[in-house]
C-alpha positions in Angstrom: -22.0 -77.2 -40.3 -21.2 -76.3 -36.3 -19.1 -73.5 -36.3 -15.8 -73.8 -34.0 -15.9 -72.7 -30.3 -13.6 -69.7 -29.5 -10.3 -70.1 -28.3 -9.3 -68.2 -25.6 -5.7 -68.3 -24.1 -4.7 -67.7 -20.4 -1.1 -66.7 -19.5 -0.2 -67.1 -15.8 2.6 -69.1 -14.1 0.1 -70.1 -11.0 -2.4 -73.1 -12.2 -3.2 -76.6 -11.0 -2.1 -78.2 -9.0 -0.8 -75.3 -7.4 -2.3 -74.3 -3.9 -1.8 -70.6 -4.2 -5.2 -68.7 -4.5 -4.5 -67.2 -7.6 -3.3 -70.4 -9.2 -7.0 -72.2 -7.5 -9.4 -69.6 -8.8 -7.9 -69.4 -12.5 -8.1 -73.2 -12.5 -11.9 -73.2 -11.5 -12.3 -70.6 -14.0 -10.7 -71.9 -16.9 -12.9 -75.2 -16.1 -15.5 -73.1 -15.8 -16.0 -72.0 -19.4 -15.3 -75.0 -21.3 -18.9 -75.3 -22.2 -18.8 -72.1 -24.2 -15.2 -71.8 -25.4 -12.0 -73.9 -26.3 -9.2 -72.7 -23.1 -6.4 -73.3 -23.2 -3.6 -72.0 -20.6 0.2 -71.7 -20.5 1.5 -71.9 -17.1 4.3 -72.7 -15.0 5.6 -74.9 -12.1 3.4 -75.2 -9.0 5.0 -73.3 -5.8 2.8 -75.6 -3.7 1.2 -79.1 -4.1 -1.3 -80.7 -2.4 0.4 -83.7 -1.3 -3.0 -85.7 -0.6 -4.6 -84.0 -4.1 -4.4 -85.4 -7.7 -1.3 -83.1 -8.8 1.6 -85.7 -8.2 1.6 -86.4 -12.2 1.2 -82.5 -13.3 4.2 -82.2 -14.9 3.2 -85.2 -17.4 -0.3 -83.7 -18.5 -1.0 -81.6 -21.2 -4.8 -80.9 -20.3 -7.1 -81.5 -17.5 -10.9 -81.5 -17.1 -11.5 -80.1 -20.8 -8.5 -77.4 -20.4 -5.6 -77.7 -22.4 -2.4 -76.9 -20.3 1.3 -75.9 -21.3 3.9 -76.3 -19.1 7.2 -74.1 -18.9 10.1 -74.7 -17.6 11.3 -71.8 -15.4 13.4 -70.7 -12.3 12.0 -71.0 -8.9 14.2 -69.5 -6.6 12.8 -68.6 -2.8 10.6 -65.7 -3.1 12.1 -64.6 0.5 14.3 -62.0 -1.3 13.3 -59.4 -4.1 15.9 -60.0 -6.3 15.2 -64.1 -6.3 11.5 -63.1 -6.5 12.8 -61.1 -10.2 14.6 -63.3 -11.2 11.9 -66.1 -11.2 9.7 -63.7 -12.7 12.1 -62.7 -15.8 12.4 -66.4 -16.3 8.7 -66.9 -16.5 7.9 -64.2 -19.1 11.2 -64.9 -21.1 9.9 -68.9 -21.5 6.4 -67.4 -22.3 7.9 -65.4 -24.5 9.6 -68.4 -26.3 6.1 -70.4 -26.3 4.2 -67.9 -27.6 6.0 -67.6 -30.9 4.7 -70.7 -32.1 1.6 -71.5 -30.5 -1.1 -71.1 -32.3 -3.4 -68.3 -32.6 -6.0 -67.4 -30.2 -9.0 -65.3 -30.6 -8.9 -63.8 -27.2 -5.7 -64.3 -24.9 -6.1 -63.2 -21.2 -2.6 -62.1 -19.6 -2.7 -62.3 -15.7 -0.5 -61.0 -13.1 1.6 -63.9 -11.8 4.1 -62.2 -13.2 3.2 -58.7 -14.4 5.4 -58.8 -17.3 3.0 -61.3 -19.1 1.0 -58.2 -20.1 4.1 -57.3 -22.3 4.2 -61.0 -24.1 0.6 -60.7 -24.2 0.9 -57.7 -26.6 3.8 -59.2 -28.8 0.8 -62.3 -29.3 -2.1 -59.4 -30.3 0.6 -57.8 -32.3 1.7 -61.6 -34.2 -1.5 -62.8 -34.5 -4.1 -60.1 -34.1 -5.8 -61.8 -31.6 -8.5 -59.9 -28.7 -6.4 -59.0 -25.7 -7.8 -59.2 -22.1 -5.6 -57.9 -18.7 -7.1 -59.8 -15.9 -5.4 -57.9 -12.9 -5.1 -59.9 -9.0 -3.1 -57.0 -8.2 -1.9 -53.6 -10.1 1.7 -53.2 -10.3 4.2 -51.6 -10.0 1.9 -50.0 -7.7 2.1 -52.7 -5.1 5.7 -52.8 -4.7 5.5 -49.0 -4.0 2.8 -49.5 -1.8 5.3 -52.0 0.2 7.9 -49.8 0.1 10.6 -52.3 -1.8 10.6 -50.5 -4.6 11.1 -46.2 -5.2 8.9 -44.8 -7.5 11.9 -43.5 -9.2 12.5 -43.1 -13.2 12.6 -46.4 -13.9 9.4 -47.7 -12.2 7.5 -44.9 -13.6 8.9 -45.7 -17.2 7.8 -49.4 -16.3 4.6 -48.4 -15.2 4.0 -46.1 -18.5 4.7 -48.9 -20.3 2.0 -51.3 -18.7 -0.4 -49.1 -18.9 0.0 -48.4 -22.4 -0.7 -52.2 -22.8 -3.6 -51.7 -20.8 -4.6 -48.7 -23.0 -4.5 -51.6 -26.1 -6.6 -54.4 -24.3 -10.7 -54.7 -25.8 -10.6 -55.2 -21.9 -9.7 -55.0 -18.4 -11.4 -56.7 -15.8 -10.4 -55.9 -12.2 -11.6 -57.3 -8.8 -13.2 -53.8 -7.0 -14.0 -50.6 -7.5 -10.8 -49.0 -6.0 -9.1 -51.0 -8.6 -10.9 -49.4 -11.4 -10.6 -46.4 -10.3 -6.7 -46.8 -10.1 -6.9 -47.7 -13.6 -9.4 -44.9 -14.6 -6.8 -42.5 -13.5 -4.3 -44.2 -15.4 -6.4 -43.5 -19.0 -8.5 -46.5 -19.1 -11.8 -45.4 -20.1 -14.2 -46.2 -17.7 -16.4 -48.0 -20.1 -13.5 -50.5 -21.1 -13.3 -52.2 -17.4 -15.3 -54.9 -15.7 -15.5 -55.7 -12.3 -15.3 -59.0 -11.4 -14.9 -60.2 -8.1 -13.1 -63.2 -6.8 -15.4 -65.9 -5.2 -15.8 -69.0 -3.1 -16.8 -72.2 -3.8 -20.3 -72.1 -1.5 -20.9 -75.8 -2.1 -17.8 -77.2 -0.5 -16.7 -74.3 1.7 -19.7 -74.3 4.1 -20.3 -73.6 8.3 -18.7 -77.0 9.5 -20.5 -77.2 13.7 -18.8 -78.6 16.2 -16.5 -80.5 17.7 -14.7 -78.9 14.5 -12.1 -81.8 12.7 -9.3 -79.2 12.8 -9.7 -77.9 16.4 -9.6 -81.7 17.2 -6.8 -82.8 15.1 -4.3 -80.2 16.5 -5.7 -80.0 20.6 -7.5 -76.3 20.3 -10.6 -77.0 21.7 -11.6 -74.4 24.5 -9.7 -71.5 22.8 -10.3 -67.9 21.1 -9.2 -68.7 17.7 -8.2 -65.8 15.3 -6.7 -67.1 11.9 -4.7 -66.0 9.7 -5.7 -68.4 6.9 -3.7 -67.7 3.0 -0.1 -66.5 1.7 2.0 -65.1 3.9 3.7 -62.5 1.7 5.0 -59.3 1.5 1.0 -57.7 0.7 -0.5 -58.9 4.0 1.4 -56.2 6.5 0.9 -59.1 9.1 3.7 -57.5 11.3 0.6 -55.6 12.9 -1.2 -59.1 13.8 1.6 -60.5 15.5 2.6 -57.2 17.7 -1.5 -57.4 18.6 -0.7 -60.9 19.9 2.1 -59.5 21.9 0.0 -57.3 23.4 -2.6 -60.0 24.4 -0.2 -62.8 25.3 -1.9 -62.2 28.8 -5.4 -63.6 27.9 -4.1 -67.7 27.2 -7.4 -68.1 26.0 -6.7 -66.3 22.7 -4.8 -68.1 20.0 -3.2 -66.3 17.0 -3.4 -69.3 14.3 -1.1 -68.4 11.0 -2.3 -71.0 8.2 -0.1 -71.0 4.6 3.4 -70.3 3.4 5.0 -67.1 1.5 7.8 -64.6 1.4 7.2 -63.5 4.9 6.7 -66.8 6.5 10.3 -67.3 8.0 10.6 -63.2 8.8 7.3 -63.4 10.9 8.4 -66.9 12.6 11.9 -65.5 13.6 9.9 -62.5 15.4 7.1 -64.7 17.0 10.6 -66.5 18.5 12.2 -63.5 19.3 9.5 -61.9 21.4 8.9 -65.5 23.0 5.6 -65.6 22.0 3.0 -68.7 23.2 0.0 -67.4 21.7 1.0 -67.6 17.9 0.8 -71.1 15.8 1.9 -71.5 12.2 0.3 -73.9 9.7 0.9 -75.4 6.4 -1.7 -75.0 3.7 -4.4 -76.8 4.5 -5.4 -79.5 1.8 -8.8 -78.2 -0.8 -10.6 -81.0 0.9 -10.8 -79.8 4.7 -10.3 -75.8 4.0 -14.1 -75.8 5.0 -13.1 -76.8 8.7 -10.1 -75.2 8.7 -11.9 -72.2 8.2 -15.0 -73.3 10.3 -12.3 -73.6 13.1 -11.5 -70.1 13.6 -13.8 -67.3 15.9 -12.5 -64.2 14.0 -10.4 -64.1 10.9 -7.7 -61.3 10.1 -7.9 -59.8 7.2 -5.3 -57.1 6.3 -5.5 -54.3 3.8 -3.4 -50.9 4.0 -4.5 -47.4 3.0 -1.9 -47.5 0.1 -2.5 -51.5 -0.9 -6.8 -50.9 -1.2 -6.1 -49.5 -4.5 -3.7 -52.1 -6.1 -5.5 -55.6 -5.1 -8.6 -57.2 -3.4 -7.9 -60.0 -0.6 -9.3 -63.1 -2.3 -9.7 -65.1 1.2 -12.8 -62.3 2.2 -14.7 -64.6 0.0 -13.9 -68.2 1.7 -14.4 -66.5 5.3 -17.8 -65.4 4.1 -18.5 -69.0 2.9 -17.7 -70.8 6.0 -19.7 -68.6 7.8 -17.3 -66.7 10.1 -16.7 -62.8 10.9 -13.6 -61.6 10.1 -11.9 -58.2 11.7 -10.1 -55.7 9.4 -7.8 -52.8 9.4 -9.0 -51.5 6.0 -9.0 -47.9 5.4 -12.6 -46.6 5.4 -14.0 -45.7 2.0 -12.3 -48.8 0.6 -14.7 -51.7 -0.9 -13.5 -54.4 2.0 -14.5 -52.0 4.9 -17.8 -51.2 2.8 -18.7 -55.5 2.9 -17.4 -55.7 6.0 -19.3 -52.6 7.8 -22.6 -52.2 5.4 -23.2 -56.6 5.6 -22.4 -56.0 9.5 -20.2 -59.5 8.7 -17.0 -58.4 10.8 -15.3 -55.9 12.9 -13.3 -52.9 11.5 -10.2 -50.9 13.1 -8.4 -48.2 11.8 -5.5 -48.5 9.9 -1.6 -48.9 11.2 -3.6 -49.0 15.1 -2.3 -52.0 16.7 -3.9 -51.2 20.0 -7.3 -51.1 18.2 -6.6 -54.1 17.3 -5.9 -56.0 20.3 -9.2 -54.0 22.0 -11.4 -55.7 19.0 -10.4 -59.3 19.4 -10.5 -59.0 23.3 -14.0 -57.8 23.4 -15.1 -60.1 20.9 -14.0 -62.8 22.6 -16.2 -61.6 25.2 -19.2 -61.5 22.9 -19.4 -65.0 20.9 -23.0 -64.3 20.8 -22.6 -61.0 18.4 -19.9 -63.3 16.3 -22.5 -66.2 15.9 -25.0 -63.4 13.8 -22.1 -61.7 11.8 -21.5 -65.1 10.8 -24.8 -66.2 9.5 -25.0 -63.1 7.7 -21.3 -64.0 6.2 -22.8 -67.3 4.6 -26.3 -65.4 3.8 -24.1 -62.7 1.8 -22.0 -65.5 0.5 -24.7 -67.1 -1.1 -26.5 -64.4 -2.5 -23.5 -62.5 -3.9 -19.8 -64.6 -4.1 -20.6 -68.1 -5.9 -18.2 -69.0 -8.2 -21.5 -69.0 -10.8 -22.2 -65.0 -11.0 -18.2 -64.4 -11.2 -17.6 -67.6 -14.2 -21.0 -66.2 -15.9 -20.0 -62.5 -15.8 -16.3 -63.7 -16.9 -18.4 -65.7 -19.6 -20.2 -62.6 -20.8 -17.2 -60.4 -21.4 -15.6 -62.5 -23.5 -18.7 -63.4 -25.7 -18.9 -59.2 -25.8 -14.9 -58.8 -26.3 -16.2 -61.2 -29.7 -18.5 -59.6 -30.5 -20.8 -62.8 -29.7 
């Protein structure tokens, strides 16, 4: 007689079809480990759908490529405003909350961050069922919002943030995306010995160097120019205020684009200033469809990456991992000591400026305009790196081998 597979449940609203990062990488993973487990994941309504992809029927399906999938109703209010953004969240984890009480019982269910609050439902499950809990943190909150500045770390939050970490405390495991994360949860009482590192990834096999003439340079007339993207959400966590006043101080060299690819919170805020300052050197995008992110991020000659002092230690920017793929450098303004600046500086893949130092900023894209030659290497050493270390293979099979541990397996 074959024994069963495990079940192992996933909790996040983001999930295909949805064209948010988080929502993309949980859906590879989840497909990912079908071999060895049963998955199943409850989930909510795409923010953003491919309109060229197969996602125009997702509301109708209850599973795709060996993953079961749960569908919640929910609120999806603009995420331009904090109190919208709440409100959608609430709505999420109350409707979870509601599934949850009759579905059926997991061995392992793995809460994520999109919302926060799942963690909470998570632990009503472990304590219904007595199933294995997981926390799969993207980002560590309410440290984030502090780090933003939209919330005070008054008595609330830090009775909020008590709270989550006590659910922490009660998970077989935590699994985080770099070191500073872990150390941000090490601080908060997780033993050391109770949290993996796992690091986002890209898919190597169809995000790869795309040569010239590039299909998106051609499609949109950008031939001849200095590109530097800006390629993924445009929310409140990228700080990109920094990359547009850089472009204002380089809207004298016509040869350098600014190119802003994605949608998010901060998308209409960042247009409105562009407008305001009369800037010609700044072009906004819609995300680009799964199929042509390879040339899309083949297009660019530098890509921004944005990371402050206070964010390093509450989340790790998935796109590093798709730069690296397509073989490009990227330029960051993450504090040093932080893992990004260690990739970036110890591969030699990209440039690095200090943080909050928008001058420094401008200086670094102007001279490496002037130095395509030094770009060219950082890139080939992007892919080289990307091969060796950020497949979507070492993060599903280390993903894989906590949960076999987490049961004992």
């Amino acid at each position: 007689m074959t024994s069963r597979s495990p079940d192992v449940l996933f909790l996040n609203r983001s999930y295909w079809p949805d064209m948010e990062a988080t929502g993309q990488l949980l859906t590879t993973l989840c497909e990912g480990l079908t071999g060895d487990f049963r998955v199943r994941v409850v989930a909510g309504k795409p923010n953003s759908v491919d309109p060229r992809g197969d996602g125009q029927n997702w509301s109708s399906l209850s599973g795709r490529n060996g993953v079961g999938i749960q569908r919640l109703e929910h609120l999806q209010f603009p995420k331009s405003r904090l109190w919208m953004k709440a409100l959608n969240y609430v709505s999420f984890a109350r409707s979870v909350r509601r599934a949850l009480k009759t579905v059926a019982a997991p061995d392992v269910v793995v809460f994520e961050t999109d919302p926060f609050l799942l963690a909470f439902e998570a632990q009503r499950l472990q304590r219904r069922t007595g199933c294995r809990m997981i926390g799969y943190l993207q980002d560590i909150h309410p440290d984030v919002g502090i780090a933003l500045g939209k919330i005070s770390d008054n008595f609330w939050v830090r009775r909020l943030r008590r709270s989550l970490f006590e659910t922490y405390r009660r998970c077989d495991r935590m699994i985080v995306l770099s070191r500073d994360m872990q150390r941000l949860l090490e601080r908060g009482g997780i033993p050391k010995e109770r949290i993996d590192i796992i690091p986002n990834w890209a898919d190597t096999k169809s995000v790869q160097p795309i040569p010239d003439p590039n299909p998106f340079r051609e499609q949109h007339g950008l031939q001849g120019r200095f590109l530097v993207m800006y390629s993924g959400n445009l929310g409140l966590t990228q700080r990109l205020e920094e990359f547009v006043s850089a472009a204002e101080l380089l809207s004298a060299h016509p040869e350098i684009l600014f190119v802003f690819i994605g949608k998010g919170a901060l998308e209409q805020q960042l247009k409105a200033s562009v407008q305001a300052k009369g800037l010609q050197n700044i072009r906004f995008f819609d995300y680009q469809p799964k199929d042509t992110l390879a040339a899309s991020l083949s297009a660019a000659d530098l890509h921004l990456i944005p990371l402050t002092a206070s964010l390093a230690q509450c989340l790790m920017p998935s796109k590093l991992y798709g730069i690296l793929a397509a073989g490009r450098p990227c330029l960051t303004n993450a504090p040093e000591g932080s893992e990004l600046h260690h990739i970036v500086s110890q591969q030699r893949v990209g440039l690095t400026v200090p943080p909050g130092n928008v001058a420094a900023i401008a200086e670094q894209i102007l001279q490496a305009a002037r130095r395509p030659e030094e770009l060219v290497a950082m890139g080939q050493r992007a892919r080289q790196y990307a091969e060796a270390q950020c497949t979507q293979e070492n993060s599903i099979e280390m993903f894989r081998q906590t949960l076999h541990r987490v049961l004992g397996r």
